[in-house]
N, C-alpha and C positions, 0 to 999 in steps of 0.2 A: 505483273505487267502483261503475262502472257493472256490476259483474261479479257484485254480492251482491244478487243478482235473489228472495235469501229477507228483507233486510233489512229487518225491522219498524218499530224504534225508530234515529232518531239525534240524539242529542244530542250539539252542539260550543258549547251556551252557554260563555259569559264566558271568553272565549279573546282571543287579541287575532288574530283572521284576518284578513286585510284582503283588496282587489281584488271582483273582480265574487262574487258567487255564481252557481255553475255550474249553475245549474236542470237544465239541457240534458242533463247528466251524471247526474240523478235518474229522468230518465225511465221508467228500466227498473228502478227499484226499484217493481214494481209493486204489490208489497205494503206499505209505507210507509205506517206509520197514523202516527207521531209525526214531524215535524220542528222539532227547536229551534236557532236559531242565533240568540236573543237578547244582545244586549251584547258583539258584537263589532268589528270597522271597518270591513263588507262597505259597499261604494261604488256607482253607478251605478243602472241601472234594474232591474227584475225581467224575468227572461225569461219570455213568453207562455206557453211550457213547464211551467208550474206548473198549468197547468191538467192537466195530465199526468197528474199526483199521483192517481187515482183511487179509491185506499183511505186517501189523506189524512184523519184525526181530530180532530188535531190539529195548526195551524202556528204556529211563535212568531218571527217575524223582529226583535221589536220591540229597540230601542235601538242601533241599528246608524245608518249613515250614505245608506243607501237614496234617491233622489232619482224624480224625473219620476213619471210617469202610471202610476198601479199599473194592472196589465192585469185588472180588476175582469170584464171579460165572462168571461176564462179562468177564474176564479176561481167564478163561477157555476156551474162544470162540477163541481167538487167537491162530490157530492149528500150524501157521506157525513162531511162536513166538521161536527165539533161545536167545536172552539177555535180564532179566528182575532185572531193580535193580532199589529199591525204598529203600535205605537204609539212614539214618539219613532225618528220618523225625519225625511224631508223630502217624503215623497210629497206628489203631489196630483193635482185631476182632481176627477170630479164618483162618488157611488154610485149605479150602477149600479141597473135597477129588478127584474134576474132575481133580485138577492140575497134577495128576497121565496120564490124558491124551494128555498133553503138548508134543508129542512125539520130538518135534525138540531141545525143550529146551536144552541148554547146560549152562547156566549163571542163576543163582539164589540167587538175594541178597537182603534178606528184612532186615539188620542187621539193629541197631539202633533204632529200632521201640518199639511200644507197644503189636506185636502180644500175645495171651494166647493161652491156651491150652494143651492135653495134646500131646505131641512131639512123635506122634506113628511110630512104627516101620514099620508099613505098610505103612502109608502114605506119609515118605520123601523116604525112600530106594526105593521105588516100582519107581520113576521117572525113566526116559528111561536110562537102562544101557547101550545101545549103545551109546548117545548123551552125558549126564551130562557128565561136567567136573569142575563145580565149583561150592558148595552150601555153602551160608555165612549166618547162623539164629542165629548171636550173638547180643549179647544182646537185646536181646525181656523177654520174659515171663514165655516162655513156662517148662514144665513139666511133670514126667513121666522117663519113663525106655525106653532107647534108644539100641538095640544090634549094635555094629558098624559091627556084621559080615555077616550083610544083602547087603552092599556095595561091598560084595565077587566077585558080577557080573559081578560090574561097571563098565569095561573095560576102559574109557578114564579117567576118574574118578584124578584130580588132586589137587585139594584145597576144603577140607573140614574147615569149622569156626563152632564152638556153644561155644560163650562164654557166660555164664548162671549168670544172674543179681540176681537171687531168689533164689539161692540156692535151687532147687525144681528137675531138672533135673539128672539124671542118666546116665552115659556114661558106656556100659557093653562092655569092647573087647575081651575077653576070653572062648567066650561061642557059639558055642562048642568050645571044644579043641582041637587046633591043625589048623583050619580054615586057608585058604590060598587065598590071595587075587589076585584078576587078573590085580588090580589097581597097578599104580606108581605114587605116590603124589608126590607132588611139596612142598605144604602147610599143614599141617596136626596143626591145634590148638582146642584143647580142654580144655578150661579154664574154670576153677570154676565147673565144672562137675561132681565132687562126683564119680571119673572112677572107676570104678574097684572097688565099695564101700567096698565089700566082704574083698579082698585079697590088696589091696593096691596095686598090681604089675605093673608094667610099660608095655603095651602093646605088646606083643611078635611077630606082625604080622611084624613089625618094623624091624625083622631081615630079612624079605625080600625086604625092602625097599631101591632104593639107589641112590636117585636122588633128596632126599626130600633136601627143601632150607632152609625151615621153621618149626623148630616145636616147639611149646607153649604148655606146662600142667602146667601153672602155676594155684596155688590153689587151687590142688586136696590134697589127702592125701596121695598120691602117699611114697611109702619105702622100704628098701632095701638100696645099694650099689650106687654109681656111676655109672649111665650109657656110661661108657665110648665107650663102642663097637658101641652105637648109632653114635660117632665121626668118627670110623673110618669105620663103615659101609656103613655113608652116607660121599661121601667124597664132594659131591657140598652144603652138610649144611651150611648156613651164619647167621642162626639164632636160638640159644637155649636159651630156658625160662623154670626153674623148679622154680622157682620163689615158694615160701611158699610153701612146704612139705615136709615131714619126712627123707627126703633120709641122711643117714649117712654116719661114718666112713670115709675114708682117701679119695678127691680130685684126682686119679692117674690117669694121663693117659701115656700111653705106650711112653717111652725114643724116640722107636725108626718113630716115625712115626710125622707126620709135620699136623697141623689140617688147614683146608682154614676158620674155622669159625670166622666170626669179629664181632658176639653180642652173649656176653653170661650172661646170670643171674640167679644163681644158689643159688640166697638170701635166707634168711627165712628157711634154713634148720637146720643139727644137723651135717653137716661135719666137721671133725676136725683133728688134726692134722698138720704137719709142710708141706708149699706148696715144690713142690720137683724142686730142684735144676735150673734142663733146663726147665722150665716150660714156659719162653718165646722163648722156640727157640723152641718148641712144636707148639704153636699158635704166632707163630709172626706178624699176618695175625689182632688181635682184635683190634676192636676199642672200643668198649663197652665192660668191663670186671667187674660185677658185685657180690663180693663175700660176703656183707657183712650180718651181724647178723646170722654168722655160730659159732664157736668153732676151729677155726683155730688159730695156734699158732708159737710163734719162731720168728725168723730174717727174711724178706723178703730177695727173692734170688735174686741178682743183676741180674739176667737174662731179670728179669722185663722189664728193661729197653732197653731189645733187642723186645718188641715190640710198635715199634716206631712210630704209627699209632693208638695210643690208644687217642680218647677222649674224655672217663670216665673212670675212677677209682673208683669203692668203695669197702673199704676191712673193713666199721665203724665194730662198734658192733661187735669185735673179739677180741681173746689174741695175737695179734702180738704184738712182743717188738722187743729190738734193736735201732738200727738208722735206717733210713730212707736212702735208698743205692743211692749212687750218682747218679748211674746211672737210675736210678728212675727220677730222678729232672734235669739230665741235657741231656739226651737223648729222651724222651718221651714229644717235644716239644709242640705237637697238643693238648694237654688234656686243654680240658675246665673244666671237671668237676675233683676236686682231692677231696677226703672224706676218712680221715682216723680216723675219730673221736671215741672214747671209747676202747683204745686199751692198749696195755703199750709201745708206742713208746717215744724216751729219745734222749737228745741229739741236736744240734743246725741242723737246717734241713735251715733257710735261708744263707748257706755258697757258697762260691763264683761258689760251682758248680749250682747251683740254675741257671736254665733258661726257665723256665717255662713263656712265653710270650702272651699265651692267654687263659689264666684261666676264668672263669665265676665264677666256685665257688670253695673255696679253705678251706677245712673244717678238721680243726686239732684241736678241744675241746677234752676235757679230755682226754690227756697223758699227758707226762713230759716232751715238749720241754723248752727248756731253750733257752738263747740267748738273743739279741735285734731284733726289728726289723725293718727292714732295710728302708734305706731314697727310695730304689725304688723298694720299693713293689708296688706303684703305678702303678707303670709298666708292672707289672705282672695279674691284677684282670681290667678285661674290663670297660670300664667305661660305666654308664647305666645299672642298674640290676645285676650289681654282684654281690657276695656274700663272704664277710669274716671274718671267725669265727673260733678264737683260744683261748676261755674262758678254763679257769679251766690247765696251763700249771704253769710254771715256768718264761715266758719271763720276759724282764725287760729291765730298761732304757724307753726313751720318747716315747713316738705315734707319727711316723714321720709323715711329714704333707705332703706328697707324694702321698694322697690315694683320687681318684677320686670320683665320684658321684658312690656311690653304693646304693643296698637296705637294705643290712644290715650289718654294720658290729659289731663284738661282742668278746672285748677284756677283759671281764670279769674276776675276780678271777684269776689275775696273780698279778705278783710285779712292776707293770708298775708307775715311778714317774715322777716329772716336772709337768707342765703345761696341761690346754686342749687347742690343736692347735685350732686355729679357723677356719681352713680350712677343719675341719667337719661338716662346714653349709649347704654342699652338699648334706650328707648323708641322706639316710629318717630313718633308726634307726641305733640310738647309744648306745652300752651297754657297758658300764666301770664298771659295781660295783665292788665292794670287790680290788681294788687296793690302789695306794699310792698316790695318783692326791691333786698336792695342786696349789693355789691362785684362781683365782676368776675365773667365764665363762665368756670368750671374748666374748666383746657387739656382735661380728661379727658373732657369734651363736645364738645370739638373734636376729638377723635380720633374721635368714634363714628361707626362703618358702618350704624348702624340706622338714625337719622336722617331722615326725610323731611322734618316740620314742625316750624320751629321758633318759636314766638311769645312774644318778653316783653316784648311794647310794656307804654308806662304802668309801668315800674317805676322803681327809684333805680338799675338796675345802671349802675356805670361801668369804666374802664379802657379799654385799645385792644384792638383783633379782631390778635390774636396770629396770627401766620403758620401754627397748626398748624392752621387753619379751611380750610387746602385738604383736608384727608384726610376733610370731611365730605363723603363720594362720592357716596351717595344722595339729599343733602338738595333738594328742591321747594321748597319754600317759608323762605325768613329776614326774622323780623319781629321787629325790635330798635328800631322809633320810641319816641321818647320818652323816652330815659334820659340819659346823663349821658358817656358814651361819647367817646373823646375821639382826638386822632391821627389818622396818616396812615391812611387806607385800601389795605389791603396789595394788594402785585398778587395775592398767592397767593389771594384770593377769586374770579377770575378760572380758577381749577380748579376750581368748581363748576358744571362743563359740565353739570347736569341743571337749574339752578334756573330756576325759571318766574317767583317773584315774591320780588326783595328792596327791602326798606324799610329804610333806613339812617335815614330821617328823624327831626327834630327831637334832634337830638345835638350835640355837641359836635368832629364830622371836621372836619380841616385838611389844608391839602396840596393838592396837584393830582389830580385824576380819574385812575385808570390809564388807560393806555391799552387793556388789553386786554379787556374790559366784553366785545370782540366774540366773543370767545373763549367766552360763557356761549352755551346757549341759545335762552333764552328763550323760551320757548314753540314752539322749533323742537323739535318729539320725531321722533328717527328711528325708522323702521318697525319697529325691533326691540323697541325703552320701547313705541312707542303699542301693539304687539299682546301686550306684555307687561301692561299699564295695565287693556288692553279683558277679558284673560282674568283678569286678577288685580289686579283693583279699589283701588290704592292709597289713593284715599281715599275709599271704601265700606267702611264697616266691617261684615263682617256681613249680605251682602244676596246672599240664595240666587237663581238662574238660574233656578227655577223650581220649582212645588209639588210637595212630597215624594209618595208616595201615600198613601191611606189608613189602608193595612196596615200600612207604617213608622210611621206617627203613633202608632199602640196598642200600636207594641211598646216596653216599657219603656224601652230602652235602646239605644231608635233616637234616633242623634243628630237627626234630623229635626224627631223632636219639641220638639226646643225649638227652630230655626231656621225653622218655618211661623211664626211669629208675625211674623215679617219681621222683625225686629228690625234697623237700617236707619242707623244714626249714621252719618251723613257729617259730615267733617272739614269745619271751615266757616271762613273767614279771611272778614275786614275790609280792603281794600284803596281808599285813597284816588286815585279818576280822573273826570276831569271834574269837578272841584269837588266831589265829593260822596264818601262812605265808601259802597262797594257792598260788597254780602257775597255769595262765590262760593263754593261749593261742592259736595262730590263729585268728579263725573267732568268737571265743566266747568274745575275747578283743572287737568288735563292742557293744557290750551286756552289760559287766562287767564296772560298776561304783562306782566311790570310792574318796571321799577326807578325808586325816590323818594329820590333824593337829599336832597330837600330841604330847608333851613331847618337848615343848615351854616354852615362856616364856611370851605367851598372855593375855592381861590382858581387860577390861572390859565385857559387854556384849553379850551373842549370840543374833546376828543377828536376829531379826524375819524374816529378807526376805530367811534365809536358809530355812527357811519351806516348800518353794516354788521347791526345788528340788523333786520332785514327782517320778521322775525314778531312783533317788542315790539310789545303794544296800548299801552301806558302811559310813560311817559318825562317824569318831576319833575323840573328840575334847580334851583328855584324859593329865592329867597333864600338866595344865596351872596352868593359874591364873582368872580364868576367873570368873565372879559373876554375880548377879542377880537370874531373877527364869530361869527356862526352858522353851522355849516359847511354847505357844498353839498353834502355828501353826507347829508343830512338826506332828503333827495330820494331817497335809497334806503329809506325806511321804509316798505315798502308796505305793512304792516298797523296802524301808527300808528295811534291813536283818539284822543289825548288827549299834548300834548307842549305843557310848561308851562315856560318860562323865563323867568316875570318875576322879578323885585329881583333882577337885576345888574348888573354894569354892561360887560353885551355892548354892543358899535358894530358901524357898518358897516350895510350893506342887508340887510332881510329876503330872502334868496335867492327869485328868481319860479319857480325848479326847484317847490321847495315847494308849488306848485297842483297836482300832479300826484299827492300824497299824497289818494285819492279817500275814503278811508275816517276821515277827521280832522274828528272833530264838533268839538274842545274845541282851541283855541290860543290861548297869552298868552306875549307879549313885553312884556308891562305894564312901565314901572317900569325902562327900561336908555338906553343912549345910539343908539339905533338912528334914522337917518339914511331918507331916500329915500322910494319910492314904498309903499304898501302894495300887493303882489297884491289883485287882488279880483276871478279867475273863481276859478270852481267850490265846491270848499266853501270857500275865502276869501271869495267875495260872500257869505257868511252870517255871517261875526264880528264881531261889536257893536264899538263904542268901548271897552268895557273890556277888550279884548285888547290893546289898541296905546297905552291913557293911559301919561303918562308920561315919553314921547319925544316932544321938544317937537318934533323934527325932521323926525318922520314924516308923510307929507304924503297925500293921498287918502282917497275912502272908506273906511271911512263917517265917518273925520276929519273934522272941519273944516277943515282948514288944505288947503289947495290947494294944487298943488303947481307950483314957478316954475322958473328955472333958479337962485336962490339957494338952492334946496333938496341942491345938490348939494357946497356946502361942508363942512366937517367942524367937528359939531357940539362945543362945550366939554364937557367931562364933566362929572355933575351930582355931586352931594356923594353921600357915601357913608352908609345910612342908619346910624342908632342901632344898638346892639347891641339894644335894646328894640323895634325894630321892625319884626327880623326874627325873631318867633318868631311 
């Protein structure tokens, strides 16, 4: 290459190139106005060599894998340099103060980086205010007190970005007073920037603006009213984000005037009040309409529905009640995303106006719909990655069996009875607790590969876990407390070498414990699951790595645009440790391990090979039947938190190994025949008397009973309790 010493233009974007980039070998293209090697796998540092480039116009390095100390002096030397964008890479280091002598520059984008420093006002604003029109230094490092009314000058001046990862920066636009800019932005986003830390006010320069397309202050502390005038000021705006800040009071925008904006997210505030009337025939233009976790309240206004172009909705985390207006559901075809979850909406919402055809995610928990639901809702939720979740309502009658491969569905805490269809082998998690679900799980749920979460605590289902429950290969999580369940516990559950947390409890199992428990996981994940886990979120549903760009947001038919909204369901289980129901989830489910036998009907010995789980936090074996001593290899549990073995009738000495278990808040041998001394260093000098009541035998602190050499007889075994008083 060094040989095409005429070479103007080279473009090798979105290639898949990998190793160093060969600067060194550029050299002698001395005419070289274009360089793009964006979005490839080029690695390591930049060579100093780049400074070389001296008819360089334009560079595009950005979305490569680029690392260390961009050589920013060399970089300086390019006078004739107008597009410079290294953004989504790894660089970092501090910029440079000759870049102030870049006079041609018009394009400046190091976003995505690890630049520091402090973000001085002399040093970005000073760039040529004849030239600049684009400067993007979000998300980097940086920090310090920014005046934005240094850009006063800027004449071309059209898309500013700093969105601030460190919360360290300062955005001031008020100072002086009254300041008047010579710029007309396109793009104006200032996120996370602490603006106006003083006054909280929303930018005033703004009322001279009127062409802007784009404007983002999400996550400042921004307060006050609704900036409505912003809407009708700028009338080519297509994108608003107040997204987390204080702003209150009533939602209004003016009856008479028509908005062209089609993304709005005004979440995370304190606005409240009933949406007004024509509110869709205001903005009939949105596709993204994101209002929730405000204080709004009342009947949705059917107007809703006259914007027909909408595909997201979220109004969660409000006081709306009412019914859900027809024309909501049967006009507003294109909505992938529908979220109405935490609200007081009542009333059957799958009725025959329902036509909702290509949903993603369809999210009605906690209100009070009622109804059934329908045999073709299948038809409605996309198959592959969809999402549907109506826990905590009123529905009732069957779970049709109409529902494709989703990621999650979650019909919790309703009055749902019949059967489990088998035709939820598809699904990767299923959550049914707290319903009426009776007879046995279809073998054809126990064959499923997709399988991750399984939860139907709190139902009637009975019969025995059939031996085909080892080919569930992917399942994480099995939560079947509280039914009716009954029989030996098979060894074949013991081939569910991924599971992190099973709950057998409150059942009707008999039999002895397998022996091969040791053979599961338990929250041991090997290197290959955790970086499979970390890249591809099994229980994140729907949670983007990072913000799309602008440009994708406005194109129609950029999947982007519906996935900025963050849209974020993590899978969430209930798991009983330490006395109390803790709820884990997301990515922390990778981590949390747990098996609850308990409140059976188990009878001989524990397992020595359970000792061998080394990474189990949780360990129930609690109201059985179970005897023998406590095995010594208990003392192998090094990440133990919580191991509960009262109401049986274990004998023998609490093993003194057991003090060396450092990580053990919660233990109870309540309630068995156990003999001898109590440990009591390290976290044993911390466990009350209601760990060890019971055992008349048991002698030391914090007991009473003292301990003599009659303590070393062998105590009578005590009666066995009620069947009523081990549940």
């Amino acid at each position: 290459m060094a040989n095409l010493s005429n070479l103007e233009v080279l473009i090798l974007r979105d290639n898949l190139l990998t190793g160093r980039l060969p600067i060194q070998d550029l050299v002698n293209l001395s005419r070289l106005e274009i360089l793009d090697m964006r979005g490839n796998h080029f690695t390591g540092s930049i060579s100093p060599y780049i400074g070389a480039l001296s008819s360089a116009k334009a560079i595009s390095l950005s979305d490569n894998d680029f690392n260390g100390d961009f050589p920013t002096q060399d970089l300086c030397r390019l006078k004739k340099l107008e597009e410079f964008d290294i953004s989504d890479n790894d660089f970092e280091g501090i910029l440079p103060q000759c870049i102030n002598n870049m006079s041609s520059l018009r394009v400046l984008d190091i976003s995505n980086n690890r630049f520091i420093g402090n973000l001085s006002s002399s040093l970005v604003a000073s760039l040529s205010p004849t030239t600049i029109e684009c400067i993007d230094l979000s998300h980097n490092l940086f920090e310090g007190l920014f005046s934005f009314s240094l850009f006063a000058n800027h004449s071309k001046l059209k898309v500013v970005r700093f969105m601030s990862d460190n919360n360290k920066l300062e955005i001031e636009t008020e100072n002086p007073v009254g300041w008047t800019p010579l710029f007309q932005l396109t793009t104006l986003v200032l996120w996370n920037c602490n603006m106006n830390k003083l006054t909280g006010n929303i930018p005033k320069f703004l009322f001279d603006q009127h062409i802007l397309e784009v404007v983002d202050f999400s996550h400042n502390k921004l307060k006050g009213s609704f900036p409505f005038w912003l809407l009708e000021n700028s009338t080519r705006l297509r994108l608003l984000s107040l997204r987390n800040n204080s702003f209150e009071g009533r939602f209004y925008l003016q009856p008479e005037h028509r908005i062209n904006v089609a993304w709005m997210d005004v979440s995370r505030n304190h606005l409240d009040g009933r949406l007004q009337e024509n509110v869709g025939n205001i903005m009939p233009y949105l596709e993204t309409l994101n209002l929730s976790r405000n204080h709004f309240e009342g009947d949705l206004p059917s107007s809703i529905g006259d914007m027909s172009s909408l595909t997201t909705l979220d109004f969660s985390f409000n006081r709306f009640s009412g019914k859900v207006p027809k024309e909501l559901v049967s006009k507003c075809t294109s909505l992938n995303i529908l979220n109405l979850q935490n609200n007081g909406f009542h009333g059957e919402i799958f009725s025959k106006h329902f036509k909702l055809k290509a949903l993603t995610v369809l999210q009605l928990d906690n209100n009070q719909f009622t109804g059934t639901i329908p045999s073709w809702i299948g038809n409605c939720i996309r198959e592959f990655g969809g999402v549907l979740v109506m826990s905590n309502n009123s529905f009732e009658g069957h779970i049709p069996c109409g529902l494709l491969s989703t990621s999650l569905i979650d019909l919790s805490h309703n009055s749902l009875t019949g059967p489990l269809p088998s035709c939820l082998d598809k699904q990767s998690n299923v959550l049914l607790q707290g319903n009426k679900l009776t007879g046995s799980i279809p073998k054809a749920l126990f064959n499923s590969s997709s399988l991750v979460t399984l939860d139907v605590r709190e139902n009637n289902l009975s019969g025995t876990l059939p031996v085909e429950i080892s080919t569930l290969s992917n399942i994480r999580i099995l939560l079947l407390r509280g039914n009716n369940f009954s029989g030996m516990i098979p060894n074949q559950v013991c081939l569910l070498k991924k599971i992190g947390i099973m709950d057998l409890s409150r059942n009707s199992f008999s039999g002895t414990m397998p022996h091969c428990f040791h053979n599961i996981t338990f929250g041991k994940i090997n290197a290959t699951d955790l970086a499979f886990s970390q890249t591809y979120p099994i229980f994140d549903i729907w949670s983007p790595t990072k913000t799309p760009t602008y440009e994708r947001l406005l194109e129609k038919n950029s999947p982007d645009a519906n996935t900025y909204i963050l849209y974020d369901r993590q899978v969430e289980v209930e798991f009983i440790t330490k006395y109390r129901s803790s709820s884990y989830k997301g990515g922390i489910l990778d981590y949390m391990s747990g098996l609850d036998l308990s409140c059976n009907k188990l009878t001989g010995g524990i397992p020595l090979e359970l000792g061998q789980l080394s990474s189990i936090h949780s360990l129930n074996l609690s109201y059985n039947q179970l005897t023998g001593s406590i095995p010594e290899t208990f003392s192998s549990l090094a990440s133990i938190e919580s191991l509960d073995l009262s109401h049986n009738y274990l004998s023998g000495k609490i093993p003194s190994t057991l003090i060396d278990l450092n990580f053990m808040g919660t233990f109870n041998v309540a309630y068995n025949n156990l003999s001898g001394k109590v440990p009591d260093k390290y976290e044993f000098g911390t466990f009350e008397n209601s760990s060890y009541e019971g055992n008349p035998f048991l002698c030391g602190p914090p007991l009473e009973n003292g301990c003599t050499t009659a303590d070393k007889s062998n105590p009578k075994p005590r009666n066995p309790l009620k069947e009523s008083e081990r549940k």
